[in-house]
C-alpha positions in Angstrom: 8.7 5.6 25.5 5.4 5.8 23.4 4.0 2.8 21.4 4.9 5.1 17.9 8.8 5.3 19.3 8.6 1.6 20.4 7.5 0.4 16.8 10.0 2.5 15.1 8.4 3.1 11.8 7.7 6.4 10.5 3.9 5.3 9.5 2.9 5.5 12.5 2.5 8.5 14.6 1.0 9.9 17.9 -2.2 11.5 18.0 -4.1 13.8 20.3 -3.8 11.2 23.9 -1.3 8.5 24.4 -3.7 6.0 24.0 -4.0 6.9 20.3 -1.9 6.0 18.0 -2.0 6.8 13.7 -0.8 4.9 10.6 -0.4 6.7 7.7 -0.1 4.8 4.1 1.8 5.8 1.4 -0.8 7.0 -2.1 -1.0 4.0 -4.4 -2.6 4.4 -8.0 -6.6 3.3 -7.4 -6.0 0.6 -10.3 -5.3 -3.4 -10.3 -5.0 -4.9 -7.4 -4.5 -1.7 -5.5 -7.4 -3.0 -2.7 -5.2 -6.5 -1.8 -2.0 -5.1 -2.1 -3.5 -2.2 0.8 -5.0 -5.1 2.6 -1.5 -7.4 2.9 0.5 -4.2 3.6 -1.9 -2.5 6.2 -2.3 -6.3 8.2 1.4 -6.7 8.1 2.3 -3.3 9.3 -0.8 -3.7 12.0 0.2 -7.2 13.0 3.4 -5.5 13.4 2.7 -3.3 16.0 0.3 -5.8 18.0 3.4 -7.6 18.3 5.2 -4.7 20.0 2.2 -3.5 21.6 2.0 -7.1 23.6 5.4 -6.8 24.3 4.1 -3.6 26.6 1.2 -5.7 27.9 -1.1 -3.8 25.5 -3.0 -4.2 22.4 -3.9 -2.3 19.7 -7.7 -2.5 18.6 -9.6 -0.6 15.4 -13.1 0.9 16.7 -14.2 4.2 16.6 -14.8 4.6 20.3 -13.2 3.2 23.0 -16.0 1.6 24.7 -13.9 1.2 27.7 -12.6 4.4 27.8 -13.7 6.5 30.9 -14.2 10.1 32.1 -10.4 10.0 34.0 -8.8 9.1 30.9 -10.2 12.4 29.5 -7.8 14.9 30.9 -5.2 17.0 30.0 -2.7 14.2 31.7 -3.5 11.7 28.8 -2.3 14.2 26.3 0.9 13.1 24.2 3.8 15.2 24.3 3.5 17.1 21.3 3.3 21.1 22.4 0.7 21.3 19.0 -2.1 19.5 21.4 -1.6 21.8 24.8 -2.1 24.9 22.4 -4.8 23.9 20.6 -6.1 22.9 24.2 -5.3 26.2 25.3 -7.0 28.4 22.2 -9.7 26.5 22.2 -10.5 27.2 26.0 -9.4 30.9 25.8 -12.0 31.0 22.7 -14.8 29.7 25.0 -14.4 31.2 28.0 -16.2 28.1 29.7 -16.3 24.1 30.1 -17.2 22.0 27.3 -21.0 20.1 27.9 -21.5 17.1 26.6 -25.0 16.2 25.8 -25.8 13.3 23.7 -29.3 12.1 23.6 -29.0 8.6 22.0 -30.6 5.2 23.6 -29.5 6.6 26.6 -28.2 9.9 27.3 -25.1 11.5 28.7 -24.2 14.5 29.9 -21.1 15.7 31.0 -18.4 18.8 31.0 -14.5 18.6 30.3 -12.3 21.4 31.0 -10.2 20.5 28.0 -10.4 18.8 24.2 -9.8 15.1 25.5 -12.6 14.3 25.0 -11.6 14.3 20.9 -9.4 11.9 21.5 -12.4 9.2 22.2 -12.7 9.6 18.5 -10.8 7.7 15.8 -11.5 7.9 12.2 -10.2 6.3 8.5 -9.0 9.0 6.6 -9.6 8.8 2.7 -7.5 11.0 0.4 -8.2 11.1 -3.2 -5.9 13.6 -5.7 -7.9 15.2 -7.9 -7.4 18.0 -10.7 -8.4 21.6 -9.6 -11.2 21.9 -11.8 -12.7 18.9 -10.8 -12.4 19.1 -6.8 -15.6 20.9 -6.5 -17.8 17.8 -7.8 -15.6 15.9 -6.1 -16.4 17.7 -2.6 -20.3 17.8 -3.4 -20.4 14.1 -4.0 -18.3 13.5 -1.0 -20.8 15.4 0.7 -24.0 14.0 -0.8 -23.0 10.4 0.3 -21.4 11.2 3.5 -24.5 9.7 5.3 -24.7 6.4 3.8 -21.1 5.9 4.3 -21.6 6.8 8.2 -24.9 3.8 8.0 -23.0 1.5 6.3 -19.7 1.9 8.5 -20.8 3.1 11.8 -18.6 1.1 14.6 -18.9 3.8 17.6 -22.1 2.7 19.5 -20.9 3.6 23.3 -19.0 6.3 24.9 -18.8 6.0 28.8 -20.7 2.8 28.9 -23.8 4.4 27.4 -25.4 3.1 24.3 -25.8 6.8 22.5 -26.0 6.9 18.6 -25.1 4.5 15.9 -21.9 6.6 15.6 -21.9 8.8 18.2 -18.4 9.7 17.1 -19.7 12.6 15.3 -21.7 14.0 17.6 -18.4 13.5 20.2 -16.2 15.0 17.9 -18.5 18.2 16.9 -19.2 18.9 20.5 -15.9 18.2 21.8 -13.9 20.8 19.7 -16.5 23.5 19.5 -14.9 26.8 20.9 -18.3 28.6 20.7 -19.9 29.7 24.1 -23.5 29.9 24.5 -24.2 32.9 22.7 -22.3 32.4 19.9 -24.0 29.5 19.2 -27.1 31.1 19.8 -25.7 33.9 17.1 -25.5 31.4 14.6 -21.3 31.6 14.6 -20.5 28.2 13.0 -18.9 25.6 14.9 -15.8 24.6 13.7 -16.6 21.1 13.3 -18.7 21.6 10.0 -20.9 19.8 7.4 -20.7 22.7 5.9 -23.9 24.9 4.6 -23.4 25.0 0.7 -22.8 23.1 -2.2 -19.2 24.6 -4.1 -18.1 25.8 -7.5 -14.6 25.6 -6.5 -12.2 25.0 -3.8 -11.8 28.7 -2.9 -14.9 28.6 -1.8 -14.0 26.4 1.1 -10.3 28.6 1.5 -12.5 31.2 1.3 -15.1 30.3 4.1 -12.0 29.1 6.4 -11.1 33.1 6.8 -14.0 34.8 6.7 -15.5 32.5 9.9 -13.2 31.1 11.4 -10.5 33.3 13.3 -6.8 31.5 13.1 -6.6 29.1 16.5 -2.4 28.8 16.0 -1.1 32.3 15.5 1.8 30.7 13.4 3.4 33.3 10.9 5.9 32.3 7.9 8.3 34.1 6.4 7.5 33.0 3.0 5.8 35.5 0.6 3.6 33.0 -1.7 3.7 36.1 -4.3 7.1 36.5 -4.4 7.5 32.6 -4.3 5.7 32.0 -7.4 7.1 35.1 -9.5 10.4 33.4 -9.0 9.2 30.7 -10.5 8.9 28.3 -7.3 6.0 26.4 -6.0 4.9 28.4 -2.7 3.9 26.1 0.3 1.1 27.9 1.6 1.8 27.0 5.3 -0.6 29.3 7.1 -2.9 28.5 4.7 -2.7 24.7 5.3 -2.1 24.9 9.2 -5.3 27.4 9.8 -7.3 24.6 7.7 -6.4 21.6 9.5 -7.9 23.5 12.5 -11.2 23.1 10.7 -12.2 20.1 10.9 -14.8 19.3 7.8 -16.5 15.9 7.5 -15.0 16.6 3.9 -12.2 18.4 3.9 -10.2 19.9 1.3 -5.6 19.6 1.0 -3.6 21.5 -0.7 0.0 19.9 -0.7 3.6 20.0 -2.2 5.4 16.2 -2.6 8.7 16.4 -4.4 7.8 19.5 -5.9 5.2 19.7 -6.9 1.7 21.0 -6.0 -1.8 18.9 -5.7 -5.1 19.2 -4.2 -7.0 16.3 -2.4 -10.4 15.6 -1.3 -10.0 14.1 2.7 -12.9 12.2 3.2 -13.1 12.1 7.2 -16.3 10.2 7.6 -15.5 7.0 8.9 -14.7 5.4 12.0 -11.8 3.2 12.3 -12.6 -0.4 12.3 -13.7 -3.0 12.3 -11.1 -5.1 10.2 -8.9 -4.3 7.4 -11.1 -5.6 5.2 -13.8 -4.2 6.0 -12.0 -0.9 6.1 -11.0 -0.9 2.4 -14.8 -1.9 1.4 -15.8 1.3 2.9 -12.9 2.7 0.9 -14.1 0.9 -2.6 -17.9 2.0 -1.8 -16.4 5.4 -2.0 -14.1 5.5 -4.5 -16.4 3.5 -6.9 -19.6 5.8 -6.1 -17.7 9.2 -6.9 -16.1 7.9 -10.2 -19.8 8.0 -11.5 -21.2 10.5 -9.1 -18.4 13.3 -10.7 -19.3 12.2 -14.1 -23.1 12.3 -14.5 -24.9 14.5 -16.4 -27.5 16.0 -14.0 -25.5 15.7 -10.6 -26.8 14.7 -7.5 -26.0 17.9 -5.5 -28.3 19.5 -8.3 -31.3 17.1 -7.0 -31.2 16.9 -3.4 -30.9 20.3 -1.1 -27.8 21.0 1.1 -29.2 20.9 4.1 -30.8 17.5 3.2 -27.2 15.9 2.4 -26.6 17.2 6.0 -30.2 16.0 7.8 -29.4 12.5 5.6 -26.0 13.0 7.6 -26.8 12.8 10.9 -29.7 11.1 10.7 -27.5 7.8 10.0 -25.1 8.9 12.9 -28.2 8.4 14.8 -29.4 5.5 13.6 -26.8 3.4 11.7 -27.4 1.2 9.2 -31.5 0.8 10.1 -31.9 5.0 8.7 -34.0 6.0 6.2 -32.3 8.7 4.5 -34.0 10.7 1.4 -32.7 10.6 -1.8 -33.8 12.1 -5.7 -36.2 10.2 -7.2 -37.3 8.0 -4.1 -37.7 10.0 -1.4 -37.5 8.8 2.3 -36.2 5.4 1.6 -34.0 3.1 3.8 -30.2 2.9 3.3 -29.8 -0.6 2.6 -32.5 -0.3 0.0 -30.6 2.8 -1.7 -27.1 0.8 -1.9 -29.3 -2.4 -2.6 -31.2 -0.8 -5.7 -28.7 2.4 -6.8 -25.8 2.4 -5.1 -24.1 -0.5 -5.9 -24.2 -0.6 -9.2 -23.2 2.8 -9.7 -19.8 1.6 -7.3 -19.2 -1.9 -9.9 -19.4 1.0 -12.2 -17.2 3.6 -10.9 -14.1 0.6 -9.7 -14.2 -0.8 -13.8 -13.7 2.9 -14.8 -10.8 3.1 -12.7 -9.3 -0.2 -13.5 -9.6 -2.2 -10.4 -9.0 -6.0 -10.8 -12.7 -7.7 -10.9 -11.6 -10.0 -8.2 -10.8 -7.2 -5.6 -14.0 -5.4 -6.7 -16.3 -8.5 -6.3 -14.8 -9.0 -3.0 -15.2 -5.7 -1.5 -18.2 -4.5 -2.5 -20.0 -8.0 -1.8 -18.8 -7.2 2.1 -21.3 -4.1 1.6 -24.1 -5.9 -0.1 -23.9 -8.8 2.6 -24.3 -5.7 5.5 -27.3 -5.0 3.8 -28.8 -8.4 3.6 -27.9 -9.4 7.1 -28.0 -5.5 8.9 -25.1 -5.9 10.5 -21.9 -3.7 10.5 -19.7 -2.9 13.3 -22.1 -0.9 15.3 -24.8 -3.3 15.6 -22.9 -6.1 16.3 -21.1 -4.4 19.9 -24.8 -3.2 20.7 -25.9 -6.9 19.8 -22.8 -8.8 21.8 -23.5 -6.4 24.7 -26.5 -6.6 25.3 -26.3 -10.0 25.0 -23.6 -9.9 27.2 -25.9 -8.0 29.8 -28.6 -10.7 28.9 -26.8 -13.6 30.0 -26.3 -11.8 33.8 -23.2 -9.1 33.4 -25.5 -5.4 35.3 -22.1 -3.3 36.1 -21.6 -1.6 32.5 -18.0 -0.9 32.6 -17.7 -4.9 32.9 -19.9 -5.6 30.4 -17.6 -3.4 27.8 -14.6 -4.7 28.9 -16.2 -8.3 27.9 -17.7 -6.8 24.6 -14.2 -5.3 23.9 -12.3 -9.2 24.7 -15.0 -10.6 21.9 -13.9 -7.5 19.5 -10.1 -8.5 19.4 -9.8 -11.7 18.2 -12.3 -10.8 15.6 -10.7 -7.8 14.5 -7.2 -9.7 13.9 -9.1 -12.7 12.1 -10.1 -10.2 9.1 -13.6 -11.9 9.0 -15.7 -9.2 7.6 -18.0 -8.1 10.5 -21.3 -9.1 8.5 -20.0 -12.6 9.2 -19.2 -12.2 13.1 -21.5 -14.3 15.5 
C-alpha cells in the first residue's frame, strides 16, 4: 500500500516514484488571513501524514532534492503504479532514440546517463496557481517570468544531487535535462526542449496554446470524443482535454491552465519555480513575495517586460539556479546588481504594496515578507544552510559523502517540523 492510500485523504496523491508523494490545497480567496489559515491547514494536514508515515518507519521531509537519494533509486522499478508514468517513460525514450546524460557543472560536477525519466523524480517543487481574467493572463505570465529568477535566489533549497554540491538549485537544471526527448542533433537544430523558459514575452495566452502545437509533437496520443465546436454551440462549456493533457506534457517554469470547476471555465497562471521546502512558513513567504510583486508588477504603467529583454529574464533565471541567493542578476534602471539588494531596495516594497491591494491582514503580511527581508540580511535560505551544515559536517571529520548527507538530512527534520523560518536555523 502506498503512503497516499495509507493516509487516506484525497489531498494527497502519488507522483512520478514511490518515494514522492503530492498535496494539493484547495484555492482560497488571497484576502485576510488567507496566509495563516494556509499555514495551520497545510501543518496539520503535513503533521498528519508524518504520523502515518512513522507508523511505516518513514518520514516525510520538504526539500527540493533528496540529498540522499542515489543512482539505484533512479530506475524504472521506483516508478508508482500509475500506467500515465511508464508511457510518458516510454514516449519520451522512443522520442530520443538514446540514454539521457546528465551533466551538471556546479561546485563539483556530475555526469551520468539513465535509461528512463527517474531521474525527474529527484525533483520536487511548490506549485503556485493564481486565477486570473483572460485579458489579463498575459501580464500576468510576463511578470511571472520577469521575477522567476529572484524567486529561484531567494528560495533555492536543492544544493546536492548524488552527493555532489552542483548549483544553488540544481533542480532546474535536473529537471530540464531529465525530461528532454531531444537527441543530439536536434538540439544541435535548435528544436526546443520541452522543459522551457520560453523565448518571448506574450500578448495573450494563445500564444503559449499556440507554441505548444506548432513545437512540440503530442507525447500521449489520447483522442476525445468531444467536439469543443459543437460543445459550445449547444451552449455548454467544452473541456478541452487534449488540449490540457498535451500541455501538461510541457513543462514551463510558468505555465499556463485552462480548467472547468463546477461549470464553469477559468484560466490560471502555475508558477512552477520553487522547490519544496524548507518549512511551511517559509513556503508561503515565497508565496506572498509572489503574489504581492505581481499585484503591482501587472498594474504599472511602463511594465517591466517592456524594460528588460527576454532572453535576460531567462540569463537572470539561471543564473540564480547557479548561484542562489549570492547572484547578481540585472535589472532596469540598475543594471547588474545583487539580488538581495534588488528585493532590499525595490522589491519589497512593491510586495507590502501589492498584499494591501489585495486585502491581506497586515499581521500576516509583516510576518511573511519580514522572513524574506531577514534572508537577505543574514544570506541564508534553504540552500545555503545544507551546503553550510555539510560542509560543516565534513569539517568536523565525516569524508564518505553519502554519510555526510544522511547526517545533513537528520539536522533538516527536526527543523523542518519546528516551522522556524530557515534564516533562523543554526
Amino acid at each position: 500500500m502506498t503512503l497516499a492510500a495509507m493516509i487516506a485523504d484525497e489531498a494527497w496523491q502519488t507522483e512520478l516514484a514511490q518515494f514522492n508523494i503530492e498535496i494539493n490545497i484547495p484555492p482560497k480567496l488571497l484576502a485576510g488571513e488567507v496566509f495563516s489559515g494556509l499555514e495551520t491547514d497545510i501543518r496539520a494536514s503535513l503533521n498528519h501524514a508524518d504520523d502515518v508515515a512513522d507508523e511505516a518507519g518513514a518520514d516525510v521531509v520538504m526539500i527540493g532534492i533528496l540529498p540522499t537519494v542515489r543512482p539505484e533509486h533512479l530506475t524504472e522499478d521506483t516508478f508508482s503504479s500509475n500506467p500515465r508514468y511508464a508511457l510518458i517513460n516510454e514516449q519520451v525514450f522512443a522520442a530520443r532514440g538514446e540514454d539521457i546524460h546528465l551533466s551538471i557543472d556546479g561546485v563539483e560536477r556530475i555526469s551520468a546517463y539513465a535509461d528512463t525519466i527517474a531521474p525527474e523524480a529527484a525533483c520536487t517543487s511548490v506549485q503556485l496557481h493564481l486565477q486570473v481574467n483572460p485579458e489579463t493572463f498575459a501580464a500576468h505570465w510576463n511578470a511571472s517570468q520577469a521575477i522567476a529568477g529572484v524567486q529561484l535566489a531567494m528560495g533555492a533549497n536543492s544544493p546536492f544531487f548524488f552527493g555532489k554540491e552542483l548549483w544553488r538549485e540544481t533542480r532546474i537544471a535536473l529537471f530540464e535535462q531529465s525530461t528532454d526527448t531531444r537527441p543530439e542533433e536536434l538540439k544541435a537544430q535548435g528544436v526546443r526542449p520541452r522543459v522551457w523558459f520560453g523565448e518571448r514575452w506574450i500578448t495573450s495566452i494563445f500564444d503559449l496554446f499556440e507554441e505548444n502545437v506548432r513545437y512540440f509533437p503530442a507525447l500521449l496520443p489520447v483522442c476525445e470524443e468531444e467536439d469543443p465546436v459543437e460543445v459550445l454551440a449547444g451552449g455548454d462549456i467544452p473541456r478541452l482535454q487534449e488540449l490540457r493533457l498535451h500541455n501538461g506534457t510541457v513543462y514551463r517554469w510558468n505555465r499556463p491552465i485552462y480548467d472547468v470547476v463546477r461549470g464553469r471555465p477559468h484560466l490560471r497562471v502555475e508558477n512552477r519555480v520553487l522547490p519544496a521546502g524548507p518549512t511551511v512558513v517559509d513556503i508561503l513567504a515565497n508565496a506572498a513575495f509572489y503574489y504581492g510583486l505581481l499585484a503591482v508588477l501587472t498594474t504599472q504603467d511602463r511594465p517591466i517586460w517592456s524594460q528588460m529583454s527576454f532572453s535576460t529574464a531567462e540569463e537572470n533565471f539561471h543564473i540564480a539556479a547557479k548561484n542562489g541567493i549570492e547572484a547578481s542578476v540585472f535589472w532596469p534602471g540598475l543594471g547588474s546588481v545583487a539580488v538581495t539588494e534588488l528585493v532590499l531596495r525595490r522589491l519589497l516594497p512593491l510586495a507590502y504594496e501589492g498584499l494591501d491591494s489585495w486585502g491581506v491582514d497586515p499581521a500576516n503580511r509583516d510576518r511573511l515578507l519580514g522572513i524574506v527581508e531577514r534572508r537577505c540580511l543574514t544570506g541564508r535560505n534553504g540552500a545555503s544552510w545544507q551546503v553550510e551544515t555539510a560542509r560543516r559536517i565534513e569539517a568536523a571529520g565525516t569524508t564518505d559523502r553519502a554519510e555526510v548527507m544522511r547526517m545533513m538530512l537528520r539536522e533538516y527534520l527536526p527543523r523542518m517540523h519546528s516551522n522556524t523560518p530557515v534564516h533562523e536555523w543554526t
